[in-house]
MIRO-555550 format. One line per field, with one value per residue (C-alpha): x, y, z; residue in three letters. Coordinates in Angstrom, 3 decimals. Each point is the difference from the previous one (the first is absolute). Last residue first. Example, Ala and Ser with C-alpha at 12.3 -4.5 7.8 and 13.67 -1.06 7.14 Angstrom:
xx: (13.670 | -1.370)
yy: (-1.060 | -3.440)
zz: (7.140 | 0.660)
residuo: (SER | ALA)
***
This chain:
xx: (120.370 | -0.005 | 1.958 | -2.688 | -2.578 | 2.123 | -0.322 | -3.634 | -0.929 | 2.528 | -2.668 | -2.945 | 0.609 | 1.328 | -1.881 | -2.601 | -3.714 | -2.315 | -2.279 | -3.411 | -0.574 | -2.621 | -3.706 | -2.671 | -3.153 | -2.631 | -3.727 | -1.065 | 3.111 | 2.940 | 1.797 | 3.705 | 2.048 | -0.101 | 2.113 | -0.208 | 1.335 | -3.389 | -2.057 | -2.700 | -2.811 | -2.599 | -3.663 | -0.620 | 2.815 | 3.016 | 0.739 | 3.553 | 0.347 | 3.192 | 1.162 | -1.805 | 2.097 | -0.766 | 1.471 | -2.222 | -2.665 | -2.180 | -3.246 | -3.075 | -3.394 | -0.688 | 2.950 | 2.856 | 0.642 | 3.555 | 0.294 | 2.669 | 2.005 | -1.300 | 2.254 | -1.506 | 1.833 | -2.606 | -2.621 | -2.852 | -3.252 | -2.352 | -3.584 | -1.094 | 2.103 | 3.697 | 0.756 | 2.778 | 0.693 | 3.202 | 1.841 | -1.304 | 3.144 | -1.544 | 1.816 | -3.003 | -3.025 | -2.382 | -3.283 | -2.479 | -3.692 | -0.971 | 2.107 | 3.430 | 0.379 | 2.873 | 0.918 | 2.467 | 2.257 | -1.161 | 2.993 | -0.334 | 1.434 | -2.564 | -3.258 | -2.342 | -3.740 | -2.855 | -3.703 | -0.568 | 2.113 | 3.309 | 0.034 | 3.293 | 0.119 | 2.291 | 2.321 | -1.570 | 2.801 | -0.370 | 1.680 | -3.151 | -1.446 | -3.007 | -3.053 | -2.947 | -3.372 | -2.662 | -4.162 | -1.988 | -3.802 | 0.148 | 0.270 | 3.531 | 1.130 | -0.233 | 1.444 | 3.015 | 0.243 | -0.123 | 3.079 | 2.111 | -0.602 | 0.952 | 3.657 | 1.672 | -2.215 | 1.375 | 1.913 | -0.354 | -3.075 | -0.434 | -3.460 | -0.596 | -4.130 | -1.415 | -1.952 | -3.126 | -2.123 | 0.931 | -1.397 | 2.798 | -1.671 | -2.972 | 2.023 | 2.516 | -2.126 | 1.071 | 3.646 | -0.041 | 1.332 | 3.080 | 0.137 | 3.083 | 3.261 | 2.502 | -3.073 | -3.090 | -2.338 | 1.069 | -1.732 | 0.713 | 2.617 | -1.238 | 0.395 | -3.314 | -1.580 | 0.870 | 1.645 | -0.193 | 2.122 | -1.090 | -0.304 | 2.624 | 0.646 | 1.896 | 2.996 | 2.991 | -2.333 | 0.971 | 3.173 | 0.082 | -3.363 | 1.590 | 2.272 | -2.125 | -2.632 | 2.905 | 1.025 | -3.235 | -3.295 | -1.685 | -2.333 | 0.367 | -2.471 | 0.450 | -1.655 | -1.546)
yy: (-107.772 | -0.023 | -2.854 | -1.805 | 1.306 | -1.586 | -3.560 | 0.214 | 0.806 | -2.829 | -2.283 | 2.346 | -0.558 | 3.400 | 2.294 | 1.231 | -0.346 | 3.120 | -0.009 | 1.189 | 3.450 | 2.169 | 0.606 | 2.328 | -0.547 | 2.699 | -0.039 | 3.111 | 2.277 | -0.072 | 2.537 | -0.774 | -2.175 | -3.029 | -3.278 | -3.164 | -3.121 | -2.147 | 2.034 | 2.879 | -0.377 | 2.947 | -0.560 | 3.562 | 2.153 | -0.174 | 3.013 | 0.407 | 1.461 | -2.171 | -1.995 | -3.263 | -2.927 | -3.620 | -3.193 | -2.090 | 1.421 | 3.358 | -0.316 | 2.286 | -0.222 | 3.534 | 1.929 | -0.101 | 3.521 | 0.154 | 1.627 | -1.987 | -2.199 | -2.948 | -2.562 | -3.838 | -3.164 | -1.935 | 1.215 | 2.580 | -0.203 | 2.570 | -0.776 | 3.518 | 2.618 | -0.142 | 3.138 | 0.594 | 1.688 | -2.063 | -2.334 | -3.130 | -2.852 | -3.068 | -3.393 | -2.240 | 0.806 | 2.779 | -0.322 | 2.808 | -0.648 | 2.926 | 2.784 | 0.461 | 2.889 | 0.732 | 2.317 | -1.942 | -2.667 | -2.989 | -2.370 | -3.596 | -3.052 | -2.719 | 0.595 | 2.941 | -0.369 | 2.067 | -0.838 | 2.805 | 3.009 | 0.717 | 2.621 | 1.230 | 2.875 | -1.820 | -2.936 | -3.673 | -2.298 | -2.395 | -2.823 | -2.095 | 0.281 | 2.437 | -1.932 | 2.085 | -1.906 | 2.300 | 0.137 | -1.947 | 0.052 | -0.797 | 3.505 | 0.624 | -3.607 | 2.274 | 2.829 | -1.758 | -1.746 | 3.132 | 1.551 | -3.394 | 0.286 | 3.819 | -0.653 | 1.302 | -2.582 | -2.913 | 1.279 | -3.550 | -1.185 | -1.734 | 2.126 | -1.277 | -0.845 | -0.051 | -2.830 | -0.654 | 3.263 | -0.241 | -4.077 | -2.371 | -2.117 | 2.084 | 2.915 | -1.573 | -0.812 | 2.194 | -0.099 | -3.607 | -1.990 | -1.363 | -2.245 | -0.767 | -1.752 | 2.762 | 0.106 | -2.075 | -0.184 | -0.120 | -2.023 | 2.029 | 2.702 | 2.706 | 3.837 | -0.318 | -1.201 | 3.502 | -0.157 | -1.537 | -1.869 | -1.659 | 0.097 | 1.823 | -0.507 | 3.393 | 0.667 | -2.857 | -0.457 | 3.657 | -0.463 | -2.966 | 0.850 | 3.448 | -1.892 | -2.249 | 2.694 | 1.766 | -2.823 | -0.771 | -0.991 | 3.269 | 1.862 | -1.893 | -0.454 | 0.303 | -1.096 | 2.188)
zz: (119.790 | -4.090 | -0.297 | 1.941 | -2.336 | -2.740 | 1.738 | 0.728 | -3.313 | -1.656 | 2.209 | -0.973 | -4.051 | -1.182 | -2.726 | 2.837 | -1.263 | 0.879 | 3.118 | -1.014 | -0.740 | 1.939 | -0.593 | 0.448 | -1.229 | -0.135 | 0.719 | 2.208 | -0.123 | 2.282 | 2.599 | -0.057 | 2.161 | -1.432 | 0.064 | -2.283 | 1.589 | -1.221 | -2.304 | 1.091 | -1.363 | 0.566 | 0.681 | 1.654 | -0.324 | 2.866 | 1.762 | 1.664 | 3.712 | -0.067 | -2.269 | -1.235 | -0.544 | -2.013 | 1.383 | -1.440 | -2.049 | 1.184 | -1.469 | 0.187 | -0.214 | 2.169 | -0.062 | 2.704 | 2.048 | 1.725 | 3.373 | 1.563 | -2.806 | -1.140 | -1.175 | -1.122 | 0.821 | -0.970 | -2.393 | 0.608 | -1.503 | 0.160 | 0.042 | 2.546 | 0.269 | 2.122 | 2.255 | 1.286 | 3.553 | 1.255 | -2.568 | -1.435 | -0.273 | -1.203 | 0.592 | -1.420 | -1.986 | 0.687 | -1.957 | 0.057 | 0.242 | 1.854 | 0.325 | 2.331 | 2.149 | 1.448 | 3.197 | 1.487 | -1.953 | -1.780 | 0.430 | -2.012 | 1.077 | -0.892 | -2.252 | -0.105 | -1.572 | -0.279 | -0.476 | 2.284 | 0.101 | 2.423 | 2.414 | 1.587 | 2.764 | 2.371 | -1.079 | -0.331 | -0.461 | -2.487 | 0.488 | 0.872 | -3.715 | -0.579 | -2.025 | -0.640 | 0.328 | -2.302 | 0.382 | -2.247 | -0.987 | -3.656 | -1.248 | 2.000 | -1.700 | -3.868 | 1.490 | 1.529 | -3.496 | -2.241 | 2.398 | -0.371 | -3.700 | -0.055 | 1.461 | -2.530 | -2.488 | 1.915 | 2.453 | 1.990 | 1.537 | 3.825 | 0.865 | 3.873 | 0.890 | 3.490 | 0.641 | 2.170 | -0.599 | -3.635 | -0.429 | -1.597 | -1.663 | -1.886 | 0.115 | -2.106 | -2.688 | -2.767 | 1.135 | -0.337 | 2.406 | 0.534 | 2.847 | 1.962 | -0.509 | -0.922 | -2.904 | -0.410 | -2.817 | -3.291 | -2.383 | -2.723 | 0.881 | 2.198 | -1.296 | -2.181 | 3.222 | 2.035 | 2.643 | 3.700 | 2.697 | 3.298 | 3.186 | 1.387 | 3.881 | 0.789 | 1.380 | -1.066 | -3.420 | -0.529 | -1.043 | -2.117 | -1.552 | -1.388 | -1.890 | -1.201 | -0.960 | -1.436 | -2.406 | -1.217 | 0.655 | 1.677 | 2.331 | 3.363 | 2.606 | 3.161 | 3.166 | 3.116)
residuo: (UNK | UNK | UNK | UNK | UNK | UNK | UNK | UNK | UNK | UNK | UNK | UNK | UNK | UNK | UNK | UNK | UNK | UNK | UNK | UNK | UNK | UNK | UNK | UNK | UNK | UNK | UNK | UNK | UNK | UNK | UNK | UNK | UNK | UNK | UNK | UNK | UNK | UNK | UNK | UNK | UNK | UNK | UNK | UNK | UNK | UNK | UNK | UNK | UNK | UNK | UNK | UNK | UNK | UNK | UNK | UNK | UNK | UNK | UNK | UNK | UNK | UNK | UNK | UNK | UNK | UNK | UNK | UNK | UNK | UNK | UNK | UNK | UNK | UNK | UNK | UNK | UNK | UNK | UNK | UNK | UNK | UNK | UNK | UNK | UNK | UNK | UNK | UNK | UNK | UNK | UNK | UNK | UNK | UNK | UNK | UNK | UNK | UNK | UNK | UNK | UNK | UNK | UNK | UNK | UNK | UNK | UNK | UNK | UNK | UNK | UNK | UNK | UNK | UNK | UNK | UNK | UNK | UNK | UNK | UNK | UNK | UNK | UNK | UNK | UNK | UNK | UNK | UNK | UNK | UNK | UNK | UNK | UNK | UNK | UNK | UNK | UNK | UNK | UNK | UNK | UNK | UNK | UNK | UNK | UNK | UNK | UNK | UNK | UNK | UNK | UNK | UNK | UNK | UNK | UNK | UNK | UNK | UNK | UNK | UNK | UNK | UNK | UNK | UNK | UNK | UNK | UNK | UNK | UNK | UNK | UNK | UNK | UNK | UNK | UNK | UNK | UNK | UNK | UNK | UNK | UNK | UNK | UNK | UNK | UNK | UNK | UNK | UNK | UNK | UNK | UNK | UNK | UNK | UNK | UNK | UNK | UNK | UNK | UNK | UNK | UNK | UNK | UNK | UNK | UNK | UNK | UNK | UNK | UNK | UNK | UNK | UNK | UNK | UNK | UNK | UNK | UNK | UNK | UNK | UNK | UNK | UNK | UNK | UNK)
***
């Protein structure tokens, strides 16, 4: 079975350069108004259409992969699975090597997880859901379908993630906690209260230190 590729941007390159070592993708699709004039090939293979697609790259020979960002909390990627459902297609998944398959897990079509990430026993992780590298999952979650979840992600056992939902880089989850549908959750920020359907949450960014990091360095010393 071959794959195609929903996308022409960064994570369709990204996601190329992982699963090109499993599957033999064919080619790459979206929609025309998303292709630059006169463009026709991407990472060095077709790009077709989205309208045409089926014509080819036929459904019951090719498996198609949904490579979108958050656009939209995740609602674009959603729309687009829905969209290549109607024209015949069933869903690759693409699970990297490193993942080590613990007991009781179950991971959704059309989903992804990259390098280094630990899904621990008892998950369940919805369809479409993107997993990026150096996740940390803890036992019994469960994950709803289109979230996306950045690297170096915290789950703690027992936590509930919201349908649509973001967690940025190096966001944590406490334990047990419920996370609202479609939820953003900003990179470093850490929860561990019950949220509401549609809230941000967001933590500071790191604030400017008065000393240059050489004279830094020197005074930390002091402080040793």
């Amino acid at each position: 079975m071959k794959l195609v590729i929903y996308g022409n941007g960064s994570i369709a390159r990204l996601l190329f350069s992982y699963a090109k070592r499993k599957y033999e993708v064919a080619a790459f699709t979206v929609d025309e108004v998303c292709m630059k004039k006169g463009e026709r090939t991407f990472c060095g293979l077709p790009l077709i259409p989205f309208s045409k697609v089926q014509d080819k790259c036929d459904p019951k020979t090719h498996k198609i992969l949904i490579a979108v960002g958050f656009i939209e909390m995740n609602a674009v990627r959603e729309k687009k699975s829905q969209e290549a459902a109607k024209k015949g297609y069933s869903f690759a998944s693409y699970i990297h090597d490193s993942f080590l398959t613990h007991d009781n897990v179950s991971i959704g079509e059309n989903s992804i997880v990259l390098d280094q990430v630990s899904i621990h026993p008892g998950c369940k992780i919805g369809k479409g859901t993107m997993i990026t590298s150096n996740v940390n999952i803890g036992h019994d979650c469960v994950i709803e379908d289109y979230c996306w979840i950045n690297s170096g992600v915290a789950v703690a056992g027992g936590a509930h993630i919201g349908k649509g939902s973001f967690l940025g880089i190096n966001a944590s989850i406490g334990h047990g906690v419920i996370i609202g549908k479609r939820n953003f959750i900003a990179a470093n920020t850490l929860v561990v209260k019950k949220t509401k359907d549609d809230e941000v949450y967001l933590s500071k960014s790191g604030e400017l230190f008065k000393l240059k990091s050489k004279a830094f360095l020197k005074f930390s010393r002091v402080l040793d």
